[in-house]
N, C-alpha and C positions, 0 to 999 in steps of 0.2 A: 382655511379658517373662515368660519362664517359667524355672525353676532344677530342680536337685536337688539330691540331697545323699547322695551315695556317699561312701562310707568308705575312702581309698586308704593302706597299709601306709607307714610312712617313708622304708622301702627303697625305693619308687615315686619316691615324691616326688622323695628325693635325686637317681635316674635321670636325673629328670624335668629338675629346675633343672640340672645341670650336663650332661645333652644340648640343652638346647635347648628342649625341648618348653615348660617351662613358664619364661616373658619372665616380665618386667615393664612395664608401661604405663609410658613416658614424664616421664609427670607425679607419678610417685612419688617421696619424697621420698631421700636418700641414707639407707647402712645407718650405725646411729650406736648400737647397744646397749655397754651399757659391762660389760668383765669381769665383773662379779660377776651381771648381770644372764643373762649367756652360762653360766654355769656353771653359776646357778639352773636353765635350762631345761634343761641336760642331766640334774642331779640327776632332774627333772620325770620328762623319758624313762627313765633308768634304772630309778624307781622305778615306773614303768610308769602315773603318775596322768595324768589329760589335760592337754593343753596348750592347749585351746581350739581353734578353727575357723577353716578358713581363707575364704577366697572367693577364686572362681576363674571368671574371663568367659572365653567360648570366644572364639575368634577365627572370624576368618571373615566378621565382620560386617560388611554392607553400609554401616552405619550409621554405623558407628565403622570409622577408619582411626587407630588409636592407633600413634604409633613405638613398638617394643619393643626391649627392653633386656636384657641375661643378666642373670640375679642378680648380684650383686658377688661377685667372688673367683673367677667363672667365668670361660673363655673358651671364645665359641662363635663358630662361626664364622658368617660374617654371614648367609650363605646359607642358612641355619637357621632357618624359617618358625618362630613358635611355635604349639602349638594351644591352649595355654591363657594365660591373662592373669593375674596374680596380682595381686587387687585391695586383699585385706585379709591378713595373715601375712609380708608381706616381712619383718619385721626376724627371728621366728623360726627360717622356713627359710630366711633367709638365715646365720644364726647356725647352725643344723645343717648348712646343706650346708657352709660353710666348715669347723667343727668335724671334720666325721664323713665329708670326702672330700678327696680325696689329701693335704697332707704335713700336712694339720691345722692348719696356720696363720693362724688369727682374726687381723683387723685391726680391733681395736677402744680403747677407752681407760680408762685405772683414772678412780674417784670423780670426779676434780680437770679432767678431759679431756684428759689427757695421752694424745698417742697410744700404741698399743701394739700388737707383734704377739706371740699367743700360744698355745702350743699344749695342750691339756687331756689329761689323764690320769688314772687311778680306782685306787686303792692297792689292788690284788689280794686281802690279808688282812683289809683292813678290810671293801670289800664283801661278803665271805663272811659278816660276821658279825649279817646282816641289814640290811633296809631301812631300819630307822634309821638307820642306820652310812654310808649310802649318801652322806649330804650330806658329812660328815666326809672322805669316800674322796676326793671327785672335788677336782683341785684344778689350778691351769697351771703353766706354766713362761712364761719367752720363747721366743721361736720354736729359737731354735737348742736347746732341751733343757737347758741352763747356768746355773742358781742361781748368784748371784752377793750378796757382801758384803764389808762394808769397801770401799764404794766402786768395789767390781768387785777390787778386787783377791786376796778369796778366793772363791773355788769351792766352795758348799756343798750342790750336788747337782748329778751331771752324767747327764743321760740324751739327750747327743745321738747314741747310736748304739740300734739294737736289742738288741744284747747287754748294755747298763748299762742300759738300760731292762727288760728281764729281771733282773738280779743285785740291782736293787733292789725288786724284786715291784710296778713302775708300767705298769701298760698302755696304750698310747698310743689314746684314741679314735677317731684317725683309722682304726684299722684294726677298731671296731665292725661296718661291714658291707663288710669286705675282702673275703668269701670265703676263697678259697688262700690269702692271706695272714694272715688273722686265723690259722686254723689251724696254718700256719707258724710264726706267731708263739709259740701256742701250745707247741705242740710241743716246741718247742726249750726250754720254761721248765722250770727245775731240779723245779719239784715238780711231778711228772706228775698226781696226785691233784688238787692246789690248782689247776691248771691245769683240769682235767676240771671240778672242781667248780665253777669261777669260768665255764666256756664253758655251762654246764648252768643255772647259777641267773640268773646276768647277761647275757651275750652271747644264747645260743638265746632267753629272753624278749624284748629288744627288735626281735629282727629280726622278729615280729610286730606291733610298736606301730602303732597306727592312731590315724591323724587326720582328722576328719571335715571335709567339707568343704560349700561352698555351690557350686553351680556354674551360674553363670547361661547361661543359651543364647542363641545368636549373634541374636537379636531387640531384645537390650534396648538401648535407646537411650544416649545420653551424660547425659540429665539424669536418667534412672534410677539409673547407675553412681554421678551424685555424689549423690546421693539416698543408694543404700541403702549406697556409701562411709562415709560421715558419721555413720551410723547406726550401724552394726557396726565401726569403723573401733577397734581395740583398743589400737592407738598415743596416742590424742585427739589426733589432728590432723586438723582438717576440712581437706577436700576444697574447694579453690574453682574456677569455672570457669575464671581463667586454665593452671593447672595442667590440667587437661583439653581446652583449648585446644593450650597447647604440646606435647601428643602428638599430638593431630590436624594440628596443620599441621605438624607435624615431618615426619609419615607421607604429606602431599602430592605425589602420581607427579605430577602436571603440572609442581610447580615443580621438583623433583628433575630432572622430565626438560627442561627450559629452564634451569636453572642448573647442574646436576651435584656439586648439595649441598642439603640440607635448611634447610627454611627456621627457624630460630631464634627463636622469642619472646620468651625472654626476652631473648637480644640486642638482638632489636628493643626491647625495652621497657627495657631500660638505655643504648642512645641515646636516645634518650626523655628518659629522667630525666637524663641528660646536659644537655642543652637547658634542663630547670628548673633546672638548680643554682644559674643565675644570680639566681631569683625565689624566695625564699624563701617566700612565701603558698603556692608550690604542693607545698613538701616534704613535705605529707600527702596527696595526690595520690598515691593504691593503683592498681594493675595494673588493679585487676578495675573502678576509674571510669573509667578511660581505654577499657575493653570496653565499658562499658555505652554510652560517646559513643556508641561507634562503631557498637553495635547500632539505638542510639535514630534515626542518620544510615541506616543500612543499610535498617533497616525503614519508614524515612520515603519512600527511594528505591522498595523495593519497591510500597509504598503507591501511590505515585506512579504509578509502570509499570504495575502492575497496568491488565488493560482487559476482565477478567471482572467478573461484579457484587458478588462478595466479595473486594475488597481486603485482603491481609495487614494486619494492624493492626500499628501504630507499636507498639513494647516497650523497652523497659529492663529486663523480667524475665530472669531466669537460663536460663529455658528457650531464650529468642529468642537469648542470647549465645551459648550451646552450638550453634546450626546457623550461625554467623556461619561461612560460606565464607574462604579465604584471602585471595582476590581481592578480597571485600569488604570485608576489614581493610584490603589494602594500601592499596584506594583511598581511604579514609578517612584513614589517620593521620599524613600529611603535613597537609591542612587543622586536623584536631583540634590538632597537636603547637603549628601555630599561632595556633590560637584559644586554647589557654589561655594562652599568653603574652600573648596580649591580654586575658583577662581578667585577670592579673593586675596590670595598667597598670590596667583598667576599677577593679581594686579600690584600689591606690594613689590614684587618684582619690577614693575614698571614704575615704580615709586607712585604709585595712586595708594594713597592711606586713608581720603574720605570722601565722602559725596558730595563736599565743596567742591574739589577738581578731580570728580567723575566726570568725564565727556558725556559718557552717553549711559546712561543706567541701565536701560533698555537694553543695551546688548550684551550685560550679564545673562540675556534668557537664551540665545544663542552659544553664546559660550559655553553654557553650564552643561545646554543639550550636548553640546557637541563632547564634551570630556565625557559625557557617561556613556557616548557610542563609542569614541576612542579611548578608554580604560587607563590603563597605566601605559599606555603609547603616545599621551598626550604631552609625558614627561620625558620621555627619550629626545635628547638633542637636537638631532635634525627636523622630526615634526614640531617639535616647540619652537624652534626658530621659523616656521612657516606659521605656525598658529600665532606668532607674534606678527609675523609679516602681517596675517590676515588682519590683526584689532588693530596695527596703527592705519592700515587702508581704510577702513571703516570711520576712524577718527578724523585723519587729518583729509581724508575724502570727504569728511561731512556727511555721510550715507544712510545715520542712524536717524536722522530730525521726522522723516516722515514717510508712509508708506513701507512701514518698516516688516508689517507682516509677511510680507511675501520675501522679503530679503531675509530674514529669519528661516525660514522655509529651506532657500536656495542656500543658504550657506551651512543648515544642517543636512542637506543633502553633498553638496560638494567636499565642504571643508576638510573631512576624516581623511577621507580618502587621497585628496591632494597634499595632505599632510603626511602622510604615510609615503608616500609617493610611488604611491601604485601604476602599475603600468593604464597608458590613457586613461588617467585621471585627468578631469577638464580641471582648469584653471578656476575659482569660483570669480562668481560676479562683482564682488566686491570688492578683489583683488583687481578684475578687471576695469573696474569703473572710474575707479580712484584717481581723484587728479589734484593736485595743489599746486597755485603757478604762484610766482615770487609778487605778485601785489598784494594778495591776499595776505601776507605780512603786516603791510599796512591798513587792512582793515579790520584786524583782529586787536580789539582793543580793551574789549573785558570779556570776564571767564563766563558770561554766558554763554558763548560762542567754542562749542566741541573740542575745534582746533588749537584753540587760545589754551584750554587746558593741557589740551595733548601737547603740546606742545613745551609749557610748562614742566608736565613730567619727565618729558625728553630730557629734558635740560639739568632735572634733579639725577638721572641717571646718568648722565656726560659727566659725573664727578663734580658736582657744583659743592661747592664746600664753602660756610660759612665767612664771610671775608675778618668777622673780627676775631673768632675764636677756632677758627679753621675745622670746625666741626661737621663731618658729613651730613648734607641733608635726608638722611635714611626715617626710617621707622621708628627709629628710638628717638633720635633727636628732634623729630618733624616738631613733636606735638610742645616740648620742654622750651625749643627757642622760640615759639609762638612764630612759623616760619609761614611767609607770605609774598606776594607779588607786590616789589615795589619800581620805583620811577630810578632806573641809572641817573640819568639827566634827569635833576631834581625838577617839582611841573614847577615851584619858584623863578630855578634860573631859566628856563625852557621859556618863559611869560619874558621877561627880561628880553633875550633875543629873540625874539620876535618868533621863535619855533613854532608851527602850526599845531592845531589840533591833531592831524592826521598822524605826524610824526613824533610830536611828544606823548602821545597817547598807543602808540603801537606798540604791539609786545616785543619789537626790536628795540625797544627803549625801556624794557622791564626784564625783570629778573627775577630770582627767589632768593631773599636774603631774612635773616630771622631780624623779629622788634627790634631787638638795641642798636644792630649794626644799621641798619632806616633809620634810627633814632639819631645816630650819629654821623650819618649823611646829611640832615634837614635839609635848606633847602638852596646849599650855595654850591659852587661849583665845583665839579669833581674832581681837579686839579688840588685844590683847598680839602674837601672831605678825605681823599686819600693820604695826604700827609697826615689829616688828624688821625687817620685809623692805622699809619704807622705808628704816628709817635704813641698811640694808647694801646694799642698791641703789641709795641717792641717788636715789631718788625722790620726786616728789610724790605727795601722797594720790588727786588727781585720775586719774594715769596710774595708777596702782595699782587705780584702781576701773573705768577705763577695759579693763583687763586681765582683773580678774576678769569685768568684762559679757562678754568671749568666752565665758565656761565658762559663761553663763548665769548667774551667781553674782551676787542683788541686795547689792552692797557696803556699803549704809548697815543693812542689817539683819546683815550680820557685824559691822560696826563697834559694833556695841552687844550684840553677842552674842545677839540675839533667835533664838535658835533655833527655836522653832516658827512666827513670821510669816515667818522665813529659808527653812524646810519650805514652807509652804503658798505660797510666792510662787512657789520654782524649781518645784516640780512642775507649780505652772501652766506655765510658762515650757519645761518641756522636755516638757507636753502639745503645745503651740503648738510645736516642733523635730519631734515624730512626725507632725503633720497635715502640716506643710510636705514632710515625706519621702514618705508613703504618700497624699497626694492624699485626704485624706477623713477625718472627724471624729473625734475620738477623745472615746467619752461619757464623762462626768465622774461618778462615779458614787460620791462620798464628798460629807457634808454639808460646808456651809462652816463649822462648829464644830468640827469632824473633831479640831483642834488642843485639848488638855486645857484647862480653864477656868484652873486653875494655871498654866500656861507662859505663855498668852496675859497673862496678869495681870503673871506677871514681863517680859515683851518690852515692854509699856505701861510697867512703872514704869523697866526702861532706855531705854527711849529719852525718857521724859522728863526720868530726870537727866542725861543725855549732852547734850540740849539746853539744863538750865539751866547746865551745865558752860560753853556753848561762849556763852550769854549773860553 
C-alpha cells in the first residue's frame, strides 16, 4: 500500500463530488450531520482555520471492486466511473458541497433529529467587522428563504428571492464559488463599497481554502482500507467487514451480468434475520458472525481442494472474511441459515431459551459451522452426547471470552470427526483445555460470568421444577412464570447473620425459581418461607423436599437454617453436575473447614434443637 498527500483547493473538491469524479464506497454510512454542526463547519472555512483531512482511495483497483455512490444531494449520472473513493471526510464535504453548490439546500436535522432542509447565509455587515464576528454572521433559514413565527403564521424574514436577499445585507452561500454569479450577485448590491469590501476580505480568501488530504494508491488491499478506516475514521464509527463486504459484492459484473441487478447484502442478511425471529437465543446473532461461519466453511472447503503442498488454512480472521468471493457466500448461507436454527433447538435442549443466559454467543459460530460439516450425524446419539461434552467444556472452561478466533478454527477442524469417532481422531482443544476447580463456585456471582449461566442451565435441566406450583422449568413455562435467578438464603437474612459477600452472593446460594415463588420467600428464613409455601401449596414436606432435590438444594439443612453445612453440601453437589457435563474432574481445592468455626457451631446447635423439637 502506498499514499500521498497533496493539498487540493475546495473549489476542486466541490468540482470534484458533484461531477462525479470523487464516489463514495458503498459501505459508507448515510449523511446525518445536524444544523448546527453544518454551520460550525462553514464558520471553519470562512474563517479560514482547518477543517481536518480527508482520505481518499483511488479507484482502479484490481483488488477492490467497491460499488460507488455520488455524495448525497448529487446527481450523477451513472455512467460516471469515479477516480477517487472518499474513505474518511463524507459528512463534511458532504455538508459543503450541498452548502456551497446549486440552490444550497442542506438536508439535514435540528438537536432533537427532526428532519430539516436548510439553506445558509453570512450577514454582509457583520462579517466585515472581523473574524470574530464571523460565527455571529453565518446563520440558515428553511429552504424556501422564509422565517416564520407564531406558528408559521407571521413572516419574520423573507429572503426567498435574490433581490430581498440583497435589501437585507444576507448573502446566500450557495453562491461562495459561483463565479458569474457570485459577481452578479454582487454587483447588483445597494452598497457597492460594502459589496467590494465583503468580495475582497471574505469571498477572494476562501476560494483559496485548502484541504489536505490522504490519498491511498490503487494497491491497497480491502483489510488495509478497514485498517487505516478505523484508525483515522473522524466520525468514530468503526468500519466492519460486513460493510466492506456489501461494496464489494454490490460491485460483482458476474452477477450483475447473470441477474441484471446487484447483489444486495444487506438484503440478503435481513432475510436471514427474518428466519431467526422465530428463535429468540439467536437475536444477538451480528452480520459480521454469520461472515465469519461462512469464512470458517469457505476456508475449510479451500483447505480441502487444495492439492499443492501449502493448503490455505481454515480462518475466521477478518483478513480471510474480506477475500470471501460472492460465490462463496452464496454457497454457504443456505446451510449456515440452517444450522443455526438447529442450534438453537441444540440449545433449548440444554434449557438456554435467550440471550440473557447465553454464555457465550460467540460460540453459536462454531457450532453452526460444525452441524453443516456434520449433517444429520450431528443428531445421532453418540456424536450428540460429545458435541454436548464439547459446549459445556467451552462454557464452564470459560474458553469463549477471548482470542476466540483461532479456537473457532481448531474446533471446526477437530470437533466432526471426534464426534463421529473416527479412528485417531485427536481430542479438540477445548475439550482438552477445560478446567473448572470448586472455588470458582464462589466467585461466580452474576450471570455476567459464562459459567454462572452454564451453570444455571445445568441446573434447569437436573429437573428443577418450580417450588410453588411444581411446574417444569422447560420452554413453555420459562417465559409464563417470569423465571429467574434468585437468593435460597434470602440476602435480608444472610445481612442478619453476618454471611459474607462471597458466600451470600455465589451461585451456590442461587437458584432458578419463577416471581411468585421469590415473592413468597421475601426475605426471612427458609425454615419460615418453606412452611409458608406448604401451607399455600397444600403440600407435603416430603414433596416439597423432593422439589428442592431438583435444584440440588439439601432440604433438611434449609429446614433448620444451617447455612454453612447448606454451603459446603450444594457446592459439593453442583461440583458433581460440572463433572457429569464436561466429562472430567473438577479439583477440589478449598479445605473441608473452609466453613467459619462459628457458623458450623450454630448449624450443630440447630439441628440438634430441630431434632429435640420433633422428639
Amino acid at each position: 500500500m502506498g499514499f500521498q498527500t497533496p493539498l487540493y483547493e475546495l473549489s476542486d473538491y466541490l468540482k470534484w463530488t458533484t461531477g462525479g469524479r470523487i464516489q463514495l464506497p458503498d459501505f459508507q454510512r448515510g449523511y446525518k450531520w445536524e444544523e448546527e454542526r453544518i454551520r460550525s463547519l462553514l464558520v471553519t472555512v470562512l474563517r479560514g482555520h482547518p477543517l481536518g483531512v480527508v482520505m481518499l482511495l483511488k479507484a482502479g483497483n484490481d483488488q477492490i471492486r467497491f460499488k460507488p455512490r455520488a455524495v448525497e444531494g448529487v446527481s450523477v449520472d451513472p455512467d460516471v466511473k469515479p477516480e477517487l473513493l472518499l474513505l474518511d471526510g463524507q459528512q463534511r464535504l458532504t455538508s459543503l458541497t450541498q452548502a456551497l453548490t446549486g440552490d444550497g439546500t442542506v438536508a439535514t436535522m435540528d438537536s432533537r433529529g427532526k428532519l430539516l432542509e436548510r439553506r445558509f447565509y453570512v450577514d454582509i455587515a457583520l462579517a466585515l467587522q472581523g473574524e470574530d464576528r464571523i460565527d455571529e454572521a453565518v446563520f440558515s433559514t428553511p429552504a424556501d428563504g422564509i422565517v416564520r413565527a407564531n406558528f408559521g403564521r407571521d413572516v419574520v424574514l423573507d429572503l426567498s428571492d435574490a433581490e430581498k436577499e440583497r435589501q437585507a445585507g444576507f448573502f446566500p452561500l450557495n453562491l461562495l464559488f459561483a463565479g458569474a454569479n457570485t459577481v452578479t450577485w454582487l454587483f447588483a448590491y445597494s452598497d457597492h463599497d460594502q459589496a467590494s469590501q465583503f468580495h475582497a476580505q471574505v469571498v477572494q480568501p476562501v476560494t483559496t481554502y485548502n484541504i489536505p488530504a490522504i490519498e491511498l494508491d490503487n494497491s491497497t488491499t480491502k483489510s488495509a482500507v478497514a485498517t487505516v478506516f478505523e484508525k483515522v475514521n473522524t466520525g468514530g464509527l468503526s468500519l466492519n467487514v460486513f460493510e466492506l463486504l456489501t461494496a464489494t459484492f454490490a460491485g460483482d459484473p458476474a452477477y450483475f451480468a447473470e441477474h441484471g441487478t446487484d447483489f444486495r447484502l444487506n438484503d440478503n442478511w435481513e432475510e436471514t434475520r427474518a428466519k431467526f425471529v422465530a428463535y429468540p437465543v439467536l437475536s444477538s446473532l451480528e452480520n459480521t458472525d454469520f461472515l465469519q461461519a461462512v469464512t470458517m466453511l469457505a476456508t475449510w472447503k479451500r483447505n480441502r481442494d487444495h492439492a499443492g503442498p501449502r493448503p490455505p488454512a481454515v480462518s475466521a480472521k477478518r483478513e480471510d472474511v474480506l477475500k470471501l468471493s460472492l460465490d462463496e457466500y452464496l454457497e454457504w448461507v443456505a446451510p449456515l441459515r440452517e444450522a443455526f436454527v438447529w442450534a438453537s433447538d441444540f440449545l433449548a435442549d440444554r434449557y438456554i431459551f435467550d440471550t440473557k443466559f447465553l454464555p457465550y454467543p460467540k460460540q453459536l459460530v462454531p457450532l453452526a459451522a460444525i452441524r453443516v460439516l456434520m449433517g444429520h450425524d450431528a443428531d445421532l446419539l453418540g456424536p450428540r452426547e460429545k458435541l454436548v461434552r464439547w459446549f459445556w467444556c467451552g462454557i464452564l472452561g470459560e474458553l469463549y471470552g477471548s482470542a476466540i478466533e483461532n479456537r473457532f478454527v481448531r474446533d471446526l477442524e477437530l470437533v466432526p470427526s471426534w464426534a463421529r469417532g473416527e479412528v485417531d481422531a485427536d481430542t479438540p482443544r477445548t475439550v482438552q483445555d477445560a478446567t473448572f476447580v470448586e472455588s470458582r463456585l464462589h466467585s461466580l456471582r452474576t450471570r455476567n460470568a459464562a459459567a454462572y449461566k452454564g451453570i444455571y442451565a445445568l441446573l434447569l435441566a437436573n429437573g428443577a421444577r418450580d417450588w410453588m406450583e411444581d411446574k417444569a422449568l422447560d420452554r413453555v413455562q420459562y417465559v409464563s412464570l417470569a423465571v429467574d435467578i434468585h437468593h435460597i438464603f434470602p440476602q435480608a437474612w444472610c445481612r442478619q447473620h453476618d454471611v459474607d459477600d462471597e458466600h451470600r452472593e455465589s451461585i451456590v446460594n442461587k437458584t432458578a425459581i419463577s416471581a411468585t415463588t421469590n415473592r413468597t420467600i421475601g426475605g426471612v428464613a427458609p425454615s419460615a418461607y418453606l412452611a409458608y409455601i406448604e401451607k399455600r401449596a397444600q403440600i407435603e414436606p416430603e414433596r416439597l423436599d423432593a422439589l428442592l432435590a431438583g435444584h440440588l438444594v439439601p432440604a433438611d439443612l434449609l429446614r433448620v437454617d444451617a447455612f454453612d453445612a447448606y454451603f459446603a453440601r450444594r457446592r459439593e453437589l453442583l461440583c458433581e453436575l460440572v463433572e457429569k457435563a464436561m466429562g472430567k474432574a473438577v479439583p477440589r481445592d478449598l479445605d473441608e473447614g473452609e466453613a467459619g468455626e462459628t457458623s458450623a457451631e450454630f448449624d450443630e446447635a440447630m439441628v440438634a434443637e430441630t431434632a429435640e423439637e420433633e422428639d
